[in-house]
N, C-alpha and C positions, 0 to 999 in steps of 0.2 A: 488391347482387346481382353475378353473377360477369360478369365484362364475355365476351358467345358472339362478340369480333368474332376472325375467324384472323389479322387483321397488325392493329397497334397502329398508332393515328393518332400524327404530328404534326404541331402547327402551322405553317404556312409564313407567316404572317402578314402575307396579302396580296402577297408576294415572288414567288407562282406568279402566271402573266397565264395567263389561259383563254380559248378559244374555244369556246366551246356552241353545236349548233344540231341542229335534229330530222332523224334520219335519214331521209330520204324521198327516192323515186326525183327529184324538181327538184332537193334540194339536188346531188346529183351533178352534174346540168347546170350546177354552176353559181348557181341560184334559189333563191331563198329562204337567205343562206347569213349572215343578219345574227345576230350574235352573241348569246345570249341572258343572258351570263355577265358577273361585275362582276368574281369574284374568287375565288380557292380559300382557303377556310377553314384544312380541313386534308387532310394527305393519307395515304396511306398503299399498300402495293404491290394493295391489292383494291378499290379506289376513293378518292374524292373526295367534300369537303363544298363546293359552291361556293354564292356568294353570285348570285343572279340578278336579272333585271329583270325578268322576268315569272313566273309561275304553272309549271310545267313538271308535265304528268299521266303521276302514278303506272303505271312500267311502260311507259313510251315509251323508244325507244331513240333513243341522242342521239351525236351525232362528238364528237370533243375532240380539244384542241391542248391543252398545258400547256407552259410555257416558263417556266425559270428562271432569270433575265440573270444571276446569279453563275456559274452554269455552262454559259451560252453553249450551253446542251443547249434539245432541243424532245421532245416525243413524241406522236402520233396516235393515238387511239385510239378504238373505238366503246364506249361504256356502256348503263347500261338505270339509268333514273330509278327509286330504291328508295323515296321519298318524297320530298315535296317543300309547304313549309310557310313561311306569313308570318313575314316579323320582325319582332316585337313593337316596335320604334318606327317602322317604316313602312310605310307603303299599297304602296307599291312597289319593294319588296323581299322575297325572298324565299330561302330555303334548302333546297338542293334536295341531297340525299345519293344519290350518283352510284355502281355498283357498274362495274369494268374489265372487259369482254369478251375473254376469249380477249387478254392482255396478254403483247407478245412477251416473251423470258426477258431481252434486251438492255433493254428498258424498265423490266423488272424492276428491274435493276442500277441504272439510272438513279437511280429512285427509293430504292433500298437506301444512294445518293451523296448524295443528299440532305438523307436523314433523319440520316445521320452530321454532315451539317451542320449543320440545324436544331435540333439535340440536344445538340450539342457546348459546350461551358463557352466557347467563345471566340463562338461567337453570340450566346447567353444574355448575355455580357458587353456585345457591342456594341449590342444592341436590347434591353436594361435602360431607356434614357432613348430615347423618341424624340418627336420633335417634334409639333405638334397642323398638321394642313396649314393655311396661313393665317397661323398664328402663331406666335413665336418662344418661347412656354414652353416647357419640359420636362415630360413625364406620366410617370409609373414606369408603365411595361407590367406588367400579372399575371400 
């Protein structure tokens, strides 16, 4: 089938740190402001795939922080949860596919820096083998 997404994912492979948490008049105070997010799947300039800790309902709107330590960049932004679904090896985990809110044009760019990275023949080459945390094997990434 014809893939209807307007900007093509990719992977950041855990390399993005996310902050998630529901838009609600407390969080602004302040409250309620604990992180709901493990990890970003993938990305792309019209949203995110992140990995969660809890359940997140279809159609809430949620803040975000995304940070990527190779490029010492950060960006804020508000989303709206397009679905949000278990992962099939665990009870408590889940994935939740995040669409971008009114995403400034500089943010844009941001992510336009990224994906030339994550796409690039010299990334591909350095995260070909990477280690299993814990142990000193190598795993070929697919």
């Amino acid at each position: 089938p014809e893939n209807l997404r307007r900007w093509p994912r990719f992977k950041v492979n855990d390399a993005a740190a996310v902050v998630l948490y529901p838009e609600k008049l407390r969080n602004f105070m302040g409250l309620g402001r604990s992180n709901r997010a493990k990890a970003a799947v993938n990305l792309s300039e019209g949203g995110v795939l992140v990995r969660t800790k809890e359940k997140l309902a279809e159609g809430a709107r949620v803040r975000l922080t995304i940070s990527i330590e190779k490029f010492s960049d950060r960006f804020d932004c508000a989303g709206l949860v397009r679905w949000c679904c278990a992962a099939a090896p665990s009870d408590s985990e889940f994935y939740a596919g995040i669409s971008f809110l009114d995403l400034p044009a500089g943010d844009t760019k941001k992510i336009e820096k990224m994906r030339s990275w994550f796409t690039s023949a010299e990334h591909r080459a350095k995260s070909r083998f990477r280690h299993k945390p814990g142990g000193s094997s190598a795993v070929a990434e697919e």
